[in-house]
Structure formats: structure tokens, C-alpha cells
C-alpha positions in Angstrom: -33.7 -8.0 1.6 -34.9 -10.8 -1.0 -34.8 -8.5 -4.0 -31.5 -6.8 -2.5 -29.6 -10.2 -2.2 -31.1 -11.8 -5.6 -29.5 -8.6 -7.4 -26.5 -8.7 -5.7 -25.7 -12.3 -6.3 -26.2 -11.5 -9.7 -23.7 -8.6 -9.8 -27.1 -6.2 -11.0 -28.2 -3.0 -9.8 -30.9 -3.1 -7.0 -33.3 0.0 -7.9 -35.2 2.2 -4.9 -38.6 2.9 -5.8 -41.4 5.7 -3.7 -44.5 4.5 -4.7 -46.1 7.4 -3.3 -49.5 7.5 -5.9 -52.1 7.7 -3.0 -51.8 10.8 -1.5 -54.6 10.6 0.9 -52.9 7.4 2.8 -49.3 8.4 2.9 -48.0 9.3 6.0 -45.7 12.4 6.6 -41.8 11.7 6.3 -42.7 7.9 5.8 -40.4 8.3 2.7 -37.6 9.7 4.6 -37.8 6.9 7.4 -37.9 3.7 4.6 -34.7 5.3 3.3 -33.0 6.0 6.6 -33.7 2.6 7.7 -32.1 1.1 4.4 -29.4 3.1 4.8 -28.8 2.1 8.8 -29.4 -2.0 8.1 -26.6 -1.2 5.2 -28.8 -1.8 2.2 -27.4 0.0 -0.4 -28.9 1.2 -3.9 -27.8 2.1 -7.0 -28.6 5.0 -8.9 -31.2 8.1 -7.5 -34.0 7.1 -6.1 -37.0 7.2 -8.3 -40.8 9.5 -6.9 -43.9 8.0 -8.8 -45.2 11.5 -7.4 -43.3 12.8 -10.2 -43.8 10.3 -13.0 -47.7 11.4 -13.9 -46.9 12.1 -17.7 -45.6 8.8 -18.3 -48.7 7.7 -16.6 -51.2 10.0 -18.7 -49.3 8.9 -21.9 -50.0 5.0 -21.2 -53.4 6.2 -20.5 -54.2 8.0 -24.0 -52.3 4.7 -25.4 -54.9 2.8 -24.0 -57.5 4.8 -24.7 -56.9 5.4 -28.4 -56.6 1.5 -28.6 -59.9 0.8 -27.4 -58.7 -0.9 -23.9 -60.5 1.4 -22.0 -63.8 2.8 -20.5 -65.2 5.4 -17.8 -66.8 3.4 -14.7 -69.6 5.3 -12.7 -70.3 2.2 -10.6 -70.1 3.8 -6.9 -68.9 1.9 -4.0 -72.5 1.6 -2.7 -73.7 0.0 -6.5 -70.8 -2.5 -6.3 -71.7 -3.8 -3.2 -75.4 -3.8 -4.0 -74.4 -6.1 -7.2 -72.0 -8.5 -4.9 -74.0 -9.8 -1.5 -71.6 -10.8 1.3 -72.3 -14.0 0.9 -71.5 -14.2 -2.9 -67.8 -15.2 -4.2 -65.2 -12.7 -4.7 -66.1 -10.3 -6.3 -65.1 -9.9 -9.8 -66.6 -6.9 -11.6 -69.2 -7.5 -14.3 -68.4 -4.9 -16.5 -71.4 -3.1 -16.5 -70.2 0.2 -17.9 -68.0 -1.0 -20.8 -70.6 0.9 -22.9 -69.4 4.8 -21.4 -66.5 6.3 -23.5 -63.7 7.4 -21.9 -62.1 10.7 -21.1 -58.2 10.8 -20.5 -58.8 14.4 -19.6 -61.4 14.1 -17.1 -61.0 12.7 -13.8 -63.3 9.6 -13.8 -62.5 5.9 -12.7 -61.2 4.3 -15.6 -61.3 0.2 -16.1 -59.4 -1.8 -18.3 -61.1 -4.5 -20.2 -59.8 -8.0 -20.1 -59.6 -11.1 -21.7 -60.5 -14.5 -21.8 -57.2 -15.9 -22.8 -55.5 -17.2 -19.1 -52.3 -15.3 -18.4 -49.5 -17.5 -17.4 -46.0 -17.1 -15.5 -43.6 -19.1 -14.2 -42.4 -17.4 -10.8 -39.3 -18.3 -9.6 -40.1 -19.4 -5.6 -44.1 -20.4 -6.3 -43.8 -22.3 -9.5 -46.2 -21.9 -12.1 -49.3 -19.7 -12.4 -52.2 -19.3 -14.0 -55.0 -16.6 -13.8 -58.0 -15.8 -16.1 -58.1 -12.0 -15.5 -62.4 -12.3 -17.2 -63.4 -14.7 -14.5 -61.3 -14.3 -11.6 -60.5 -10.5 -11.8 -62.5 -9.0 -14.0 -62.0 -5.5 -15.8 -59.9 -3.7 -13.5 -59.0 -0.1 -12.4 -56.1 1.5 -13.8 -56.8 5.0 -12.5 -58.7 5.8 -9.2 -61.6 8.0 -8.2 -59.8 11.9 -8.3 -57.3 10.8 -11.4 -55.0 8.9 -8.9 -53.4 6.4 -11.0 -53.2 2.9 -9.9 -50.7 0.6 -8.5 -51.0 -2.0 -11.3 -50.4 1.4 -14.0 -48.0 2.5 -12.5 -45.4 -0.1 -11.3 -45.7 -1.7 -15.2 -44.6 1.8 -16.6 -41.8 2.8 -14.1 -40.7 -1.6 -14.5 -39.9 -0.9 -17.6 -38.7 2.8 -17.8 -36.0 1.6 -15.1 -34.7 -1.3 -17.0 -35.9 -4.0 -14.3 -35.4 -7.5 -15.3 -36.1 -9.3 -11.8 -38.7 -8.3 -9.5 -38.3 -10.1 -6.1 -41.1 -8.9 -3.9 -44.0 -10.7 -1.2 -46.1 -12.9 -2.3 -49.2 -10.3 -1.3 -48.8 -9.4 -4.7 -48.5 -12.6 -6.3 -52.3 -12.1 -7.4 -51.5 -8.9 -9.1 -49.2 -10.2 -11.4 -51.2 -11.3 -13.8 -53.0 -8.2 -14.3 -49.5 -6.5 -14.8 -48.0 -8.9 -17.5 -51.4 -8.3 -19.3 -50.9 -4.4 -19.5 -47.5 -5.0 -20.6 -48.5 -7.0 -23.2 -51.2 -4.5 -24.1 -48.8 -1.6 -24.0 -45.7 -3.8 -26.2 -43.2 -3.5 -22.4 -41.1 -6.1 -21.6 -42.0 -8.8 -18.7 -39.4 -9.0 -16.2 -38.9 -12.4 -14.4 -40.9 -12.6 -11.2 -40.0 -14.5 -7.3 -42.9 -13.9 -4.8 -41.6 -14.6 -1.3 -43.2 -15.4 2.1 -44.7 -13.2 3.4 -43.8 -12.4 7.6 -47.0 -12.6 9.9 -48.2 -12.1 13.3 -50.0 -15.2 15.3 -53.7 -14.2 13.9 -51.8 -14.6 10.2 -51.5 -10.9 9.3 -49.1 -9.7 7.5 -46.8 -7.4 9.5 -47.1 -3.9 8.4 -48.1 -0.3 10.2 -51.7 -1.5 9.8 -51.5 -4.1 11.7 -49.8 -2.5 14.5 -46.2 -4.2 13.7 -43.0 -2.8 15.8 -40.7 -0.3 13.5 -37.4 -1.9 12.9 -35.1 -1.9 15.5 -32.0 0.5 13.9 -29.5 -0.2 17.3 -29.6 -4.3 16.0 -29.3 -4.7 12.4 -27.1 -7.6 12.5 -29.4 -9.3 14.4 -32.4 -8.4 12.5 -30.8 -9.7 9.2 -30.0 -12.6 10.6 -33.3 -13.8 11.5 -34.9 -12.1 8.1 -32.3 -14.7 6.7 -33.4 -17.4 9.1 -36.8 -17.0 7.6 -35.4 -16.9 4.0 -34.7 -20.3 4.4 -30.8 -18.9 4.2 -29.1 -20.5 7.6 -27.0 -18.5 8.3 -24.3 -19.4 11.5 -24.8 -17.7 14.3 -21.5 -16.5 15.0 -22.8 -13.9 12.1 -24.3 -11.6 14.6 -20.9 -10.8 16.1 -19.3 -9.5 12.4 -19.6 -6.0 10.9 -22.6 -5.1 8.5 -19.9 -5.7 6.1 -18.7 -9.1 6.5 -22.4 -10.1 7.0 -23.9 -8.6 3.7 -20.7 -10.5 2.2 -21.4 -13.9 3.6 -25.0 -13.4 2.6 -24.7 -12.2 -0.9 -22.6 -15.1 -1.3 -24.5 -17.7 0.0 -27.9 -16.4 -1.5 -29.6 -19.5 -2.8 -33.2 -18.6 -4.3 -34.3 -22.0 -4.2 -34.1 -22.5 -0.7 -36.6 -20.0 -0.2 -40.4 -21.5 1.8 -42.9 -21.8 -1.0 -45.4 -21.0 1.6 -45.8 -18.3 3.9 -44.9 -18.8 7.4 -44.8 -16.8 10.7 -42.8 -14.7 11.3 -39.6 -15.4 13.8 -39.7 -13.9 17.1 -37.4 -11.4 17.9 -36.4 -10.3 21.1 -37.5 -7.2 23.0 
């Protein structure tokens, strides 16, 4: 609702996305339900909405970029050698970099790491202020395609950013560490960095983040007025409460025109209770 308000207020085009790149988590028709739900709470997008099950050649083609500029290698570290290398008790982990000697193969199915940098990466993000990450020391050189040739998150999400167009990218601030490694592989592959806003992020009372692993309730469909209200609420929005009594409408009206980005929490916060 962030990103969809943020766009709105700026007379731009708010973009759906599947990111559905990890085949072996996805859950059967859980595409079909996001987009039935947006469609019900009156969220509506511009343009078709865009499969990153069907974007692998753009993905491939960043790869052999990468490759042929030297930013890559094949990783063999298994998940047992990694943890060997990192005792619980140690700091995050941040990988060492131990196979930066092995050669890589766009064609074959390995893991494949990009190497970073000692030079911090820096952004100013629009709700936390400024950042600052040294991908060498804090990250390390990270995966940009999976065990099996599934391509990562951070791969993928930089290419289709800037196939689409975006400009803004309003999203939780989960993925506020990410960032960094992002604007560094846009960088690497000459893209264009969009401007970023990470908002808080909605938890339950043991502080995690509400989502199907957690066990969080689906969205209530019958009460979307209600539910946007309080997602409002939580936005640091205020909204009046006579709001719950309007159309979909009138409400997405009064919000789109009240949408203040800088009244957003900095911090994440629990999430408002809503009635059963």
C-alpha cells in the first residue's frame, strides 16, 4: 500500500511484479490469490503484470556480462563447509571468499558468487535516512545464482528494476540490508539506481514479521475498508474514522491525497490489532 500510494501521489505508474524464481518454495495458486486480493482491497496496477518465471534470458545475459568482466566465480562451498568455517558463536557470517580462484561456467549449473569491493556503498533512503554498507566486510561475495541455476533475488529484481522503468521502489525495510548489494550490481552492470523508502515492517508480539511463515491470518477480503484504514494507521497516515463508512473509492481518494512520506515511523513497530 506504501509503494501503491507513493506512486499515486506522484501521478506514476505502480508496476505488479511475481517474483516467482524459487520454484521449490512457491505455493500453488499463491500468484493468483496476491492478485485477487489486490484486486478486492481496490489496488489497482498499471500495465500486465510481469512473471520472473519467464524473464531467465535477461537473467543468463547479465550473467555472461558478468562473467566476461571478470565479477564472477563458481563456489563449491557446501552448506555443511560454511558452517564448519562459521561457529555459532562467531559474528555473522560473511563469506571468506575461498573459491574466488574456480572459473566460472554460465553454462553449467553451479553456485555462482559475485566478488565485492572494498569501497562502502552508500544511499540515502527516503523514510531511514542515510546508509552505509561495506559489502567486503559485512556481506562478503555474495550469490547471484543458486544451487540448480535458480537465479537469485538480488539478480533478478536489479534486471527486471530497470527493464520496467522503475524510478521509486517503496518496499519493507526487511530488505533494507539488501540494498546495497543491489545498487552495487547496478553499478557493475551500467543500470540505473532508482530512489529507495524502506518502511516498517508489521509484527506479531514475539517481533516477527507477519507473513505465511509465521502463521499470520490471510487478509480479510469482506473488510477492506477497515483493513486500509488501520494499514494507514500504522503508516503514520491518520486517517478519520468516519473513513471506514465511504466506498473503496472515496477512501483510496482521501488517501492518495493525503499521502505524506515523511510521516512514515523510521522504526518498525507492531503491528495494530485488528478485530476478529
Amino acid at each position: 500500500m506504501g509503494s501503491y500510494l507513493q506512486a499515486r501521489s506522484l501521478r506514476g505508474e505502480w508496476l505488479v511484479r511475481i517474483e516467482d524464481i524459487d520454484p521449490p518454495r512457491e505455493m500453488p495458486g499463491a500468484a493468483d490469490a496476491i492478485l485477487y486480493s489486490l484486486e478486492r482491497l481496490g489496488l489497482e496496477w498499471d500495465g500486465v503484470v510481469v512473471y520472473q518465471s519467464h524473464r531467465s534470458e535477461a537473467y543468463l545475459a547479465a550473467i555472461d556480462t558478468l562473467c566476461r568482466n571478470g565479477r564472477l566465480y563458481a563456489c563449491r562451498c557446501s552448506r555443511k563447509d560454511l558452517i564448519a568455517r562459521h561457529p555459532p558463536d562467531a559474528p555473522p557470517f560473511v563469506y571468506d571468499g575461498h573459491c574466488r580462484r574456480i572459473k566460472p561456467d554460465p553454462t553449467h549449473p553451479a553456485v555462482l558468487r559475485l566478488i565485492t569491493e572494498g569501497t562502502p556503498v552508500t544511499f540515502d533512503d527516503r523514510v531511514r535516512g542515510p546508509v552505509v554498507q561495506s559489502l567486503a566486510t559485512e556481506v562478503g561475495d555474495f550469490i547471484i545464482r543458486r544451487t540448480g541455476g535458480l537465479f537469485a533475488y538480488q539478480l533478478a529484481v536489479v534486471i527486471d528494476d530497470a527493464a520496467q522503468g522503475i524510478t521509486e521502489i517503496v518496499r519493507g525495510a526487511d530488505l533494507l540490508d539488501n540494498t546495497p548489494r543491489q545498487i552495487y550490481l547496478q553499478a557493475l552492470l551500467g543500470l540505473p539506481t532508482p530512489h529507495y523508502a524502506h518502511l516498517p515492517v508489521a509484527v506479531n508480539p514475539q517481533g516477527q514479521k507477519l507473513s505465511k511463515q509465521t502463521g499470520a491470518a490471510s487478509i480479510d477480503h469482506l473488510r477492506p475498508q477497515q483493513l486500509i484504514i488501520q494499514a494507514l494507521e500504522f503508516l503514520g497516515q491518520q486517517p478519520p474514522a468516519e473513513l471506514v463508512d465511504t466506498t473503496l473509492d472515496e477512501l483510496w481518494r482521501w488517501a492518495i491525497a493525503s499521502w505524506r512520506l515523511d510521516r512514515v515511523p523510521r522504526d518498525d513497530r507492531g503491528a495494530p490489532a485488528i478485530d476478529k
